[in-house]
DSSP file (Angstrom, degrees, kcal/mol; ACC not computed):
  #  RESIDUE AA STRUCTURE BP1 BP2  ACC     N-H-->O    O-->H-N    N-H-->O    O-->H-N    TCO  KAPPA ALPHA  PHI   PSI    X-CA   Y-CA   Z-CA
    1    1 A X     >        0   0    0      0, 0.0     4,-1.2     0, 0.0     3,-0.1   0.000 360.0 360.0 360.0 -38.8  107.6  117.7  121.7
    2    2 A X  H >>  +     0   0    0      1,-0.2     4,-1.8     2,-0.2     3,-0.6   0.968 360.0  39.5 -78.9 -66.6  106.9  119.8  125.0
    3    3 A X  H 3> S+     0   0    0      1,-0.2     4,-1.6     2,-0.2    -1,-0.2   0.797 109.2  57.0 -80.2  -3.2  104.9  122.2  123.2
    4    4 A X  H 3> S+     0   0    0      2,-0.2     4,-2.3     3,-0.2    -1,-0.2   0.798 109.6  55.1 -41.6 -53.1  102.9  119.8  120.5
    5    5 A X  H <X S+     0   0    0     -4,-1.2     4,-2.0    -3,-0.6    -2,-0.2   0.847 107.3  37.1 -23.3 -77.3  101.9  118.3  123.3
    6    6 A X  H  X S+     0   0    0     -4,-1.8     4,-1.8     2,-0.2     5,-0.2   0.910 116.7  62.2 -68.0 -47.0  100.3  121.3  125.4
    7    7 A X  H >< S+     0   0    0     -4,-1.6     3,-0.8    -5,-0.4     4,-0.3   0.877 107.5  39.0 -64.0 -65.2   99.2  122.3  121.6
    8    8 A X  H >X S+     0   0    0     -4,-2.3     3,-2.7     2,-0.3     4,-1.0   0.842 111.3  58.5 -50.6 -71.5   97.0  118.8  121.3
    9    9 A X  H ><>S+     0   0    0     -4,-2.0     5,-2.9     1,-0.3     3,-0.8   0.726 114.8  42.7   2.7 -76.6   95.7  119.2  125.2
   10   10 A X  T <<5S+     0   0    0     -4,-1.8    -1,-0.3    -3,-0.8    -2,-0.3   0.159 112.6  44.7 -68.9  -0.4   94.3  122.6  123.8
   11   11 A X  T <45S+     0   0    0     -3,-2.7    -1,-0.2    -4,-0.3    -2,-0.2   0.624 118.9  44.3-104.5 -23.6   92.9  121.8  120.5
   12   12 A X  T <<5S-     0   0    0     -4,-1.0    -2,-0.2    -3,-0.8    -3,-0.1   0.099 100.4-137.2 -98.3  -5.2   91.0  118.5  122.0
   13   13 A X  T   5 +     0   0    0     -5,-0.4     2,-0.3     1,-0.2    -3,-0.2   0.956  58.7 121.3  29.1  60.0   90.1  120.5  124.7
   14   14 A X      < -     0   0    0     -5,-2.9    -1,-0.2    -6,-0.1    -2,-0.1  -0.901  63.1-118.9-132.9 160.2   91.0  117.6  127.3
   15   15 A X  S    S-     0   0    0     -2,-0.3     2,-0.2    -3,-0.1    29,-0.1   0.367  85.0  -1.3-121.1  37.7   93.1  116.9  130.2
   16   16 A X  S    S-     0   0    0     -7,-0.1     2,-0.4    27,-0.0    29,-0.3  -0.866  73.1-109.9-145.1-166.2   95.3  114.1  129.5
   17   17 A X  B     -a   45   0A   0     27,-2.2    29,-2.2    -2,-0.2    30,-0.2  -0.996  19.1-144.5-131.3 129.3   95.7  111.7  126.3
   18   18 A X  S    S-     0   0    0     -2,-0.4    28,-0.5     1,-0.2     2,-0.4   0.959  76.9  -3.7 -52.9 -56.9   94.7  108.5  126.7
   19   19 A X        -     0   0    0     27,-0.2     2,-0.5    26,-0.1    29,-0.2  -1.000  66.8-173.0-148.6 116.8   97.4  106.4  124.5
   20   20 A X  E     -b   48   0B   0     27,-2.1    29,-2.6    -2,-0.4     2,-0.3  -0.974   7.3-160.6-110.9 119.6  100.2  108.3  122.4
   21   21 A X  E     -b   49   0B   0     -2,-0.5     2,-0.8    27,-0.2    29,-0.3  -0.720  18.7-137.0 -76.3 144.6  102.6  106.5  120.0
   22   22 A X  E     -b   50   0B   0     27,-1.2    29,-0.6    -2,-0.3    -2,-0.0  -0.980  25.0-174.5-122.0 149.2  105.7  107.2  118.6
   23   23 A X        +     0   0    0     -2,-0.8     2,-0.3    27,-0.2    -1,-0.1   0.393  46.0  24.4-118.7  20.1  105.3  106.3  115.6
   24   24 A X  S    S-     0   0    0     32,-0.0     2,-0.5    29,-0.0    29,-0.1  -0.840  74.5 -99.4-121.9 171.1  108.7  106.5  113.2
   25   25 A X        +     0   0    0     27,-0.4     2,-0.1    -2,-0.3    -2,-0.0  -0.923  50.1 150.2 -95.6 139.7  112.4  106.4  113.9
   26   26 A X    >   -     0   0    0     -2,-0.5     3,-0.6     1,-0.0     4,-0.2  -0.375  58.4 -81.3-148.2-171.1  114.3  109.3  114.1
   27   27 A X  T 3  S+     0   0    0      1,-0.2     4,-0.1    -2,-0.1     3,-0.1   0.550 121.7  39.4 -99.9 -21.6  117.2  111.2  115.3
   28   28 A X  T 3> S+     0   0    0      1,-0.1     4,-1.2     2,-0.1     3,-0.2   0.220  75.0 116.7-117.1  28.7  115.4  112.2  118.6
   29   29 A X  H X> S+     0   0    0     -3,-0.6     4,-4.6     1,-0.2     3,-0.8   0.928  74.7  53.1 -46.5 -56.2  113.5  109.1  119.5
   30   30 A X  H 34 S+     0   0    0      1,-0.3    -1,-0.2     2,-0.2     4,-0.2   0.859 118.4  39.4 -55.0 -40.8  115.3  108.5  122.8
   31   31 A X  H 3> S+     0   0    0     -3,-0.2     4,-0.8     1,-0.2    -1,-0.3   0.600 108.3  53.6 -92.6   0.9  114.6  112.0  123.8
   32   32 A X  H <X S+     0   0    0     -4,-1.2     4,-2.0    -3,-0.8    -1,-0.2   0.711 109.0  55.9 -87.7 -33.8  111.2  112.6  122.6
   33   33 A X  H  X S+     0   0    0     -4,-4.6     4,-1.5     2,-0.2    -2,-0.2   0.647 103.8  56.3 -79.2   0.1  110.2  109.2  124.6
   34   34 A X  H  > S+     0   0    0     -5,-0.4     4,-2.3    -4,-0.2    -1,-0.2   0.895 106.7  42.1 -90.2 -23.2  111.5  110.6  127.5
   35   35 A X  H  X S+     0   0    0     -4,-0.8     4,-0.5     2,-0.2    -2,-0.2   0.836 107.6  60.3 -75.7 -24.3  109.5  113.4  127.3
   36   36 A X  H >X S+     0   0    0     -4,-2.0     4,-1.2     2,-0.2     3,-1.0   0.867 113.1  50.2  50.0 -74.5  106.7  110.7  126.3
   37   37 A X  H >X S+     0   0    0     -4,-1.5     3,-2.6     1,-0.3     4,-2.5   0.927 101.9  54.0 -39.1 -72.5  107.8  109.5  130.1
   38   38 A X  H 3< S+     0   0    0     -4,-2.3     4,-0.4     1,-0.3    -1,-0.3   0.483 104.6  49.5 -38.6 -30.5  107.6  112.2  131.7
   39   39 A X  H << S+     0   0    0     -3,-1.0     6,-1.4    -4,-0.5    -1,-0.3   0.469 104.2  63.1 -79.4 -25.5  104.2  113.2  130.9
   40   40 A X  H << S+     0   0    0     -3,-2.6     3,-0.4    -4,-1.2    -2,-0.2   0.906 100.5  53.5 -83.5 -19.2  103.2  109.8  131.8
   41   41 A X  S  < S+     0   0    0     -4,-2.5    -2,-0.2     1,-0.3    -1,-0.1   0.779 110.9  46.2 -66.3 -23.0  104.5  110.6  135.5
   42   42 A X  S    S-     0   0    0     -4,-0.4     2,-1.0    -5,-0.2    -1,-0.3   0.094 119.4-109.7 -84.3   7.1  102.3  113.7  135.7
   43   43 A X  S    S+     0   0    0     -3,-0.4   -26,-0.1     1,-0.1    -4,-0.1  -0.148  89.1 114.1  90.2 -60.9   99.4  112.1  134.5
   44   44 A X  S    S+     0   0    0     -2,-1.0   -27,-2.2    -6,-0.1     2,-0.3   0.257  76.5  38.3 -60.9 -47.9   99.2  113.7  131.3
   45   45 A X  B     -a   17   0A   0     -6,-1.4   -27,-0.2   -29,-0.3   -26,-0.1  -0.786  69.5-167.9-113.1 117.2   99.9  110.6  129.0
   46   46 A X  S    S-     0   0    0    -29,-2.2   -27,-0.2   -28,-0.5     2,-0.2   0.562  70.2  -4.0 -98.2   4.6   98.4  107.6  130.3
   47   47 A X        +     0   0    0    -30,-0.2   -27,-2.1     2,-0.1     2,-0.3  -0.685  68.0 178.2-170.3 116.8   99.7  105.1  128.5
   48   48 A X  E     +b   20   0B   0    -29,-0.2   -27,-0.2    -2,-0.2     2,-0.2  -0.765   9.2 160.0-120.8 175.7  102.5  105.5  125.3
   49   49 A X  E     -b   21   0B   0    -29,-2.6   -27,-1.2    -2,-0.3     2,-0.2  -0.867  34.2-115.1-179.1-165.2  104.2  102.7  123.3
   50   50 A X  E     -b   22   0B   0    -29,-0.3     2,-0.2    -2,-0.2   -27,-0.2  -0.625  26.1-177.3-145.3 172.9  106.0  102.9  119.3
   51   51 A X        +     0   0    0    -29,-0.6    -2,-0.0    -2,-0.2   -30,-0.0  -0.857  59.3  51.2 178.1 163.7  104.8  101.2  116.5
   52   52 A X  S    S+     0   0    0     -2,-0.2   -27,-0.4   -28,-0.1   -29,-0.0   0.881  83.1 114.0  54.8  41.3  106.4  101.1  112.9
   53   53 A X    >>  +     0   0    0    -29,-0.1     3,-2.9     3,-0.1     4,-1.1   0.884  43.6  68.4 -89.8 -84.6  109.5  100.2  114.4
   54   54 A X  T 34 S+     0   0    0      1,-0.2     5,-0.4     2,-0.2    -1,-0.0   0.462  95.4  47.6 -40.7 -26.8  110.7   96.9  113.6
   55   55 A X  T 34 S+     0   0    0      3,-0.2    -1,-0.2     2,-0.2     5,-0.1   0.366 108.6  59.4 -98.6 -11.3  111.7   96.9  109.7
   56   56 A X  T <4 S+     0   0    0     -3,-2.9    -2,-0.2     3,-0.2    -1,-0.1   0.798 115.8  29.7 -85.8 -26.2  113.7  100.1  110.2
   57   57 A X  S  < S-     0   0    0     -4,-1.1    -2,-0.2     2,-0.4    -3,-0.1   0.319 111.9-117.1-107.4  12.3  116.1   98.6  112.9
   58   58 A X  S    S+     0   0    0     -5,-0.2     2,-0.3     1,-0.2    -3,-0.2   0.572  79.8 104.2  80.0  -6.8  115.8   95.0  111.3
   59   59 A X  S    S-     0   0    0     -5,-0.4    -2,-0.4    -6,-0.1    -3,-0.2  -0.941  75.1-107.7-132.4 145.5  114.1   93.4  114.5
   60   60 A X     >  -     0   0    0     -2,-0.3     4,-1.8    -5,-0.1     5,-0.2  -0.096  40.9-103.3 -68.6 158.0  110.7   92.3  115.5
   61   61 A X  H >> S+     0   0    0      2,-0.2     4,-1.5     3,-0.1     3,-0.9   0.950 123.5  57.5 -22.2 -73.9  108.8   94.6  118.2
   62   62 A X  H >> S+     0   0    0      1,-0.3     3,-5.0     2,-0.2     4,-1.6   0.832 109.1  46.9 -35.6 -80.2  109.4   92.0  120.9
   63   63 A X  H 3> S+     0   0    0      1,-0.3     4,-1.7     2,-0.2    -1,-0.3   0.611 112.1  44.8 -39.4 -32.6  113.2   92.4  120.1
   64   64 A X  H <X S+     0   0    0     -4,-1.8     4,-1.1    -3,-0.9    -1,-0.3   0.653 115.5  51.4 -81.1 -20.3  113.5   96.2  120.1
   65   65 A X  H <X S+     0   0    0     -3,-5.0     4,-2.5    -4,-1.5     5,-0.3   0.788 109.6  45.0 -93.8 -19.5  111.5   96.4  123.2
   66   66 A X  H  X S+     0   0    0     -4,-1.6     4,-3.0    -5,-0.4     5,-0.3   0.898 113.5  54.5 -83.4 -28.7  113.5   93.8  125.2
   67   67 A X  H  X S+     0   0    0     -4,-1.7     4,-1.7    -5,-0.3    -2,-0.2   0.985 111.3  45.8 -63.7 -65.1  116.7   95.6  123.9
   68   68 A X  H  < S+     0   0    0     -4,-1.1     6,-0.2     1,-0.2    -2,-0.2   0.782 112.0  45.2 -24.4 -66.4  115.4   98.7  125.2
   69   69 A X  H >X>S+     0   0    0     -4,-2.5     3,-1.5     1,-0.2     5,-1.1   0.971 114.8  52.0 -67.0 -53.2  114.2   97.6  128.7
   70   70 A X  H 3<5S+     0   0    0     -4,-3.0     3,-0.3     1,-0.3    -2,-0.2   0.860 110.6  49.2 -60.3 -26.0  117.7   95.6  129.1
   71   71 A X  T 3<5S+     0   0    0     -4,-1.7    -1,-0.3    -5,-0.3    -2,-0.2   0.001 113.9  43.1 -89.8  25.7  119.8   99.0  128.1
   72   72 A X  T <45S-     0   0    0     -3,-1.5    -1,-0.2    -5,-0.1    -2,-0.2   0.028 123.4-100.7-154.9  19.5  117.9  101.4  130.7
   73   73 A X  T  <5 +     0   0    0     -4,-0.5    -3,-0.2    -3,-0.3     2,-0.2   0.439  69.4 148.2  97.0   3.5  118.0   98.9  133.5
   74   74 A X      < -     0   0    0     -5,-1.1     2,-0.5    -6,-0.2    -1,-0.2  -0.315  44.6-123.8 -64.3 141.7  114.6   97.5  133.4
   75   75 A X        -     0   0    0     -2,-0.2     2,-0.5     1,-0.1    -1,-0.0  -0.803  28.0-162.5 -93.3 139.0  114.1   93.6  134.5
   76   76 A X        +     0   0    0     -2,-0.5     2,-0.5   -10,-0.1    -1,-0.1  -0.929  24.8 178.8-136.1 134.9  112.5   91.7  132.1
   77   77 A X        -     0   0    0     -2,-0.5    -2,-0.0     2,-0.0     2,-0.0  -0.712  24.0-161.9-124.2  83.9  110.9   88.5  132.4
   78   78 A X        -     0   0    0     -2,-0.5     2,-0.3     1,-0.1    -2,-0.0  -0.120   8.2-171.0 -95.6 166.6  109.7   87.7  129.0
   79   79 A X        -     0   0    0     -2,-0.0     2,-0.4     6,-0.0    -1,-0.1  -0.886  14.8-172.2-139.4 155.8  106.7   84.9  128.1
   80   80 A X        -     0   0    0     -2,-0.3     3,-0.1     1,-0.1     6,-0.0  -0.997  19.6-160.1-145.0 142.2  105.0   83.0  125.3
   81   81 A X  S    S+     0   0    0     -2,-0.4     2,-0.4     1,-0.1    -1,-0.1   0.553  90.9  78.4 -98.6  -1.9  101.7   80.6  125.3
   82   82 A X  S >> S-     0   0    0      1,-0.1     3,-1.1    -3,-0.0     4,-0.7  -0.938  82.2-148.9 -89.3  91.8  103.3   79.4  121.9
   83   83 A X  G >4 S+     0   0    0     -2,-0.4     3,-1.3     1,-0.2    -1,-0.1   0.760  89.1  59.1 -20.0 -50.3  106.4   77.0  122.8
   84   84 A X  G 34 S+     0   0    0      1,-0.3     3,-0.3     2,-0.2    -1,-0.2   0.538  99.6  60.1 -92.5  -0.5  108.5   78.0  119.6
   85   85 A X  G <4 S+     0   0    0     -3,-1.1    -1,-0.3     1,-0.2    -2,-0.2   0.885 102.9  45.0 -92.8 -27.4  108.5   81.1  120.7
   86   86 A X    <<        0   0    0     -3,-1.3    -2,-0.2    -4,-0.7    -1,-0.2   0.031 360.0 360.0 -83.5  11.2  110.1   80.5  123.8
   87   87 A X              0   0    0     -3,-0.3    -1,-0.3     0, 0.0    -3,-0.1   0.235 360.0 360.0-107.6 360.0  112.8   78.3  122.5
């Protein structure tokens, strides 16, 4: 991941990436989004998120992300402007 990364920098000839995904699931998610993290704390990354997620683990987006944030300690205080969504 570390060096894909530098590789892209150097091929776009930029210094950062706006928005990165990852965008399957895989056997090294957890640690390829930390490095994902990590880049966003240097700057590097400004903003990452997943996508093509939900139909591999059986759960919508919402769910997989609120599972996520509740297992690595985050608080989350989640909302809907749609009532049935909030029941």
């Amino acid at each position: 991941m570390l060096f894909k990364y530098e590789e892209a920098l150097e091929k776009l000839d930029i210094g950062y990436i706006d928005f990165m995904l990852l965008h399957h699931p895989g056997a090294r998610d957890v640690e390829a989004y930390k490095v994902m993290e990590q880049y966003v704390a240097n700057g590097k990354i400004k903003s990452i998120g997943f996508s093509n997620w939900a139909d591999a683990h059986g759960v919508s987006s919402a769910q997989l992300i609120l599972r996520w944030d509740i297992q690595n300690g985050v608080i989350v205080m989640p909302g809907s402007s749609n009532p049935e969504h909030i029941k």
